[in-house]
C-alpha positions in Angstrom: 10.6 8.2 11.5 11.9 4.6 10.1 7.7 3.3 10.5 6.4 6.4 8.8 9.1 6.8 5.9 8.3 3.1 5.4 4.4 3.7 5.3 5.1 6.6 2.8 7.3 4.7 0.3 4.8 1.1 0.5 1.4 3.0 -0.4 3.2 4.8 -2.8 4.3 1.4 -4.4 1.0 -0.1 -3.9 -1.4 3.4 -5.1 1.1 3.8 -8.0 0.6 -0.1 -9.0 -2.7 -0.1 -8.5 -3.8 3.1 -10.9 -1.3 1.9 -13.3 -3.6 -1.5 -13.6 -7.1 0.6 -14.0 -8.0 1.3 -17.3 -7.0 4.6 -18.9 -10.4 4.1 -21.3 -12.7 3.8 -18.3 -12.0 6.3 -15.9 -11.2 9.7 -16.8 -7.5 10.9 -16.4 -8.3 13.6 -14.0 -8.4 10.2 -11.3 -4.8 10.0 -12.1 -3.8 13.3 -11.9 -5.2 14.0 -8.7 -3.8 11.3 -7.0 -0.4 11.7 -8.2 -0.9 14.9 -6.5 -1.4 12.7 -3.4 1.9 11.0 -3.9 3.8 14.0 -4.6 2.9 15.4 -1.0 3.7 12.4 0.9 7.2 12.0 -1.3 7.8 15.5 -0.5 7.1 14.7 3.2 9.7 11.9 3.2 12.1 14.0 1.1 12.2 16.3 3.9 12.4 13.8 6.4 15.7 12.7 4.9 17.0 15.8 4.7 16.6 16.5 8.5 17.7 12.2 8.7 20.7 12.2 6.4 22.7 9.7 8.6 19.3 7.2 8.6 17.8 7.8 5.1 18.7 8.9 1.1 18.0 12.0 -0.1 17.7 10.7 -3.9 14.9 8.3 -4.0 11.9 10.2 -2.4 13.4 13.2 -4.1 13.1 11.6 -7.4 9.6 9.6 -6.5 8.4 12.9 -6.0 9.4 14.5 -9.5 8.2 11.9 -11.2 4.6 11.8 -9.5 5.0 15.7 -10.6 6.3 14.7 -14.2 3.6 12.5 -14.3 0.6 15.0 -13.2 1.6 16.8 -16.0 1.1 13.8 -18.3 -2.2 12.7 -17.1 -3.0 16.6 -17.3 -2.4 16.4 -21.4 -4.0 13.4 -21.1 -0.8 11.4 -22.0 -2.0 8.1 -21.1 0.6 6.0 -22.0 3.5 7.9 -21.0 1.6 8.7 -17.3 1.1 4.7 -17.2 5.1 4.5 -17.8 5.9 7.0 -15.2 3.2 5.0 -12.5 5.2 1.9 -13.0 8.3 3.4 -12.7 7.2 5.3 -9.3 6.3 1.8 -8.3 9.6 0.1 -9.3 11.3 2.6 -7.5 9.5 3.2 -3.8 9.9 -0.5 -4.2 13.5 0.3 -4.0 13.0 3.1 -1.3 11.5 0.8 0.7 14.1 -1.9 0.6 16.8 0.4 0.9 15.4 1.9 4.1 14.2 -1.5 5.4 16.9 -2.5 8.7 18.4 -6.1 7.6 19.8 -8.0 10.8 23.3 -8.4 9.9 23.0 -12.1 10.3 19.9 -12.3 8.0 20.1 -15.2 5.9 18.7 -15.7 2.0 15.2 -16.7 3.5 15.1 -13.5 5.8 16.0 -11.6 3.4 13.3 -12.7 1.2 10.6 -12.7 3.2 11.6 -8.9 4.2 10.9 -8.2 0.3 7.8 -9.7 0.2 7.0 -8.4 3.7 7.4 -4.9 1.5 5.7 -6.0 -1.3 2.7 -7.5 -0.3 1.7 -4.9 2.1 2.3 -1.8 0.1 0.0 -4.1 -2.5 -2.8 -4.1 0.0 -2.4 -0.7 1.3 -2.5 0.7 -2.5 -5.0 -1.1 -3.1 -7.1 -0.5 -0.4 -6.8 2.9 -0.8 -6.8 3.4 -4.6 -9.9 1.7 -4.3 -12.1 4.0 -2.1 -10.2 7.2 -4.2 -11.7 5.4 -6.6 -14.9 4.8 -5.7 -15.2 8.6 -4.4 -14.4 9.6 -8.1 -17.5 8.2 -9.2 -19.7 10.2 -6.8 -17.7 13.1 -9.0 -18.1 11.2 -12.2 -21.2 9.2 -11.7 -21.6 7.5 -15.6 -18.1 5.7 -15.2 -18.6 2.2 -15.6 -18.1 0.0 -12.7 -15.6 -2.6 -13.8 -12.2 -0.9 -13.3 -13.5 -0.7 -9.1 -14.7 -4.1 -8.7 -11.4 -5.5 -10.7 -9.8 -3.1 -7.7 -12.0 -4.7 -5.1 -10.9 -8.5 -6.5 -7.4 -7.1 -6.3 -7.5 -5.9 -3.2 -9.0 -9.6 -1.5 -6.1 -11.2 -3.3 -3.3 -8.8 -2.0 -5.0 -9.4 1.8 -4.8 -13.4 1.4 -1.0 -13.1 0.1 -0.6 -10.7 3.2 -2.1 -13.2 5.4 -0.2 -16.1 4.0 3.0 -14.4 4.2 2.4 -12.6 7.9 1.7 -16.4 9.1 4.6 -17.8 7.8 6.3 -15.7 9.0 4.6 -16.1 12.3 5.4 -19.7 12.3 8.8 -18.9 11.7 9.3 -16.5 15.0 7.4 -19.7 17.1 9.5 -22.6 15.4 12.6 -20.5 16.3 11.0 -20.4 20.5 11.5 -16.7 19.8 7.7 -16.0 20.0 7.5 -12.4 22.7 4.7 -12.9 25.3 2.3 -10.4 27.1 1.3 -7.2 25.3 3.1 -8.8 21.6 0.0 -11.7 22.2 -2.7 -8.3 22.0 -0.8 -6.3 19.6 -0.7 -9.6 17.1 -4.8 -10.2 17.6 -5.0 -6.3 16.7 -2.5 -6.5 13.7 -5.0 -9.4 12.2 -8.1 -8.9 13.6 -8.1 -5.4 11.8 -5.6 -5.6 9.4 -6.0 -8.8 7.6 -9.9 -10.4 9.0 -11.9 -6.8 9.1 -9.9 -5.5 6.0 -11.0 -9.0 4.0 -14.3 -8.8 5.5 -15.2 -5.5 4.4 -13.6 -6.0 1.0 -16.2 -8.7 1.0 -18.9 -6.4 1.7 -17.9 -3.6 -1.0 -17.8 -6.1 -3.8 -21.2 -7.1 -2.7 -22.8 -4.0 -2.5 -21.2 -3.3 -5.9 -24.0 -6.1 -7.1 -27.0 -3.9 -6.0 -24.7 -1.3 -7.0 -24.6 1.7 -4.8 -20.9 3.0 -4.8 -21.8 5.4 -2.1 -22.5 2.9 0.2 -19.2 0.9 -1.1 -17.0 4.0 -1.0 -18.2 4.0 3.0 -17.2 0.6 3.5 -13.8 1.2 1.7 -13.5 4.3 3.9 -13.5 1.7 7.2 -11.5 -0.7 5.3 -8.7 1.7 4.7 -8.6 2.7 8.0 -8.3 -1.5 9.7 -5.5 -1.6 6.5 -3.2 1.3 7.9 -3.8 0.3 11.8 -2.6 -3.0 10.9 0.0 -2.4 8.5 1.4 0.0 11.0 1.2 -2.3 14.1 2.5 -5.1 11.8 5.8 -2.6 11.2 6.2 -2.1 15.2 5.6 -5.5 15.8 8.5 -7.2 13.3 11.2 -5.0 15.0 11.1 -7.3 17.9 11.4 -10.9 15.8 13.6 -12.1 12.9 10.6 -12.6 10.5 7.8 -9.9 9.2 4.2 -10.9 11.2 
C-alpha cells in the first residue's frame, strides 16, 4: 500500500502543479474541473486506504487533499479562476507534504539523504503530473478543437525539463548507492535498465516526438504519443519506488 499511496499523493502534486501553471485565458475551465474530479477519486482512494492503514498512514491529509480538489471543482465550475488556481497550489503544497510524511526515512539518514528523498518526491510527482496533465490535455482539444496550442506545448517543454531533473537526480543518486559498494546485483541490474530505459529515455524520447508533431500540428497524433508516454512514466516511476527500498539513495 506504501508504493501506491505514494503514486497517489506524487501525481497529485505534479497534475495539481501542472494545471495550476496552464493558462486560465486559454483553455476553458471545464479542463480543470474535470480533472480535479480525477484527483478527488484517487484522494478518496488513499483516504480509505488510511482508514483501513491507521497504524501506517494519516487520515488528515488525503482527507483534506480530497475536499479541497472538491472545493475546488466547484470553483472552476463558477468559473472562479483565481480562487481554483489558489486551491491547485495549495493541493500541491500539501500532497507534497503527504508524500513526505508517508515517505520511510532510515533512521540513520543523514541531511544529504534526507534531501535527496525530497527531491526524489518532487521531481517525480513533477514528471508524472506533467506527463499526464499533458495528454488530459491534449485530449481536451479533440473536445475543444479551437483552443490554441501554446498552453500544451509550454506543457510538453515542461515535461522534458522535469524528465532531465529526474534523470540527473536518479543518477546521482545511483552514483551514491555504487560509491557506497552498496550497488545490489542480478535482477536490481534488469529492473534498473527497465526503470530508465522506459521511464526516463522512452518518456524523453516521446516527449520529443509530441512536441514535434505539435509543429505539423496534429494533436491527435500527439495525444497518442502522450498516451505511450504516460504509460513508460508510471512503469518507471513505480519500478523506481520498488527499487530505492533496497539502497540508501532514490534511483
Amino acid at each position: 500500500m506504501g508504493v501506491l499511496t505514494q503514486l497517489i499523493f506524487r501525481l497529485s502534486m505534479g497534475m495539481a502543479f501542472a494545471m495550476a501553471l496552464t493558462s486560465s485565458r486559454l483553455v476553458t475551465s471545464g479542463f480543470y474541473r474535470v480533472h480535479l474530479y480525477v484527483l478527488l477519486g484517487t484522494n478518496v482512494l488513499a483516504t480509505m486506504i488510511a482508514w483501513t492503514h491507521p497504524d501506517q498512514f494519516r487520515l488528515w491529509p488525503p482527507l483534506v487533499i480530497a475536499a479541497l480538489c472538491y472545493l475546488g471543482a466547484a470553483f472552476w465550475l463558477y468559473e472562479k479562476s483565481r480562487t481554483g488556481t489558489v486551491i491547485l497550489y495549495a493541493v500541491a503544497g500539501l500532497s507534497m507534504f503527504a508524500a513526505a510524511v508517508a515517505t520511510a526515512h532510515p533512521p540513520e539518514a543523514g541531511p544529504l539523504q534526507t534531501t535527496l528523498i525530497l527531491l526524489d518526491i518532487l521531481s517525480s510527482g513533477l514528471l508524472l503530473g506533467f506527463t499526464l496533465t499533458a495528454m488530459f490535455l491534449g485530449h481536451w482539444y479533440l473536445n475543444t478543437p479551437t483552443m490554441e496550442l501554446v498552453p500544451l506545448r509550454r506543457l510538453v517543454m515542461m515535461l522534458m525539463v522535469a524528465i532531465l531533473a529526474r534523470a540527473a537526480l536518479c543518477a546521482l543518486g545511483l552514483g551514491l548507492v555504487a560509491w557506497h559498494d552498496k550497488l545490489p546485483q542480478g535482477a536490481f541490474v534488469f529492473f534498473i535498465a527497465l526503470r530508465w530505459l522506459s521511464g526516463l529515455v522512452g518518456t524523453l524520447i516521446l516527449a520529443v516526438m509530441t512536441w514535434e508533431t505539435l509543429k505539423i500540428p496534429n494533436t491527435q497524433s500527439a495525444t497518442g504519443i502522450l498516451y505511450v508516454a504516460v504509460i513508460c512514466a508510471f512503469l518507471g516511476e513505480l519500478t523506481a519506488q520498488l527499487l530505492s527500498v533496497q539502497t540508501m539513495f532514490p534511483v
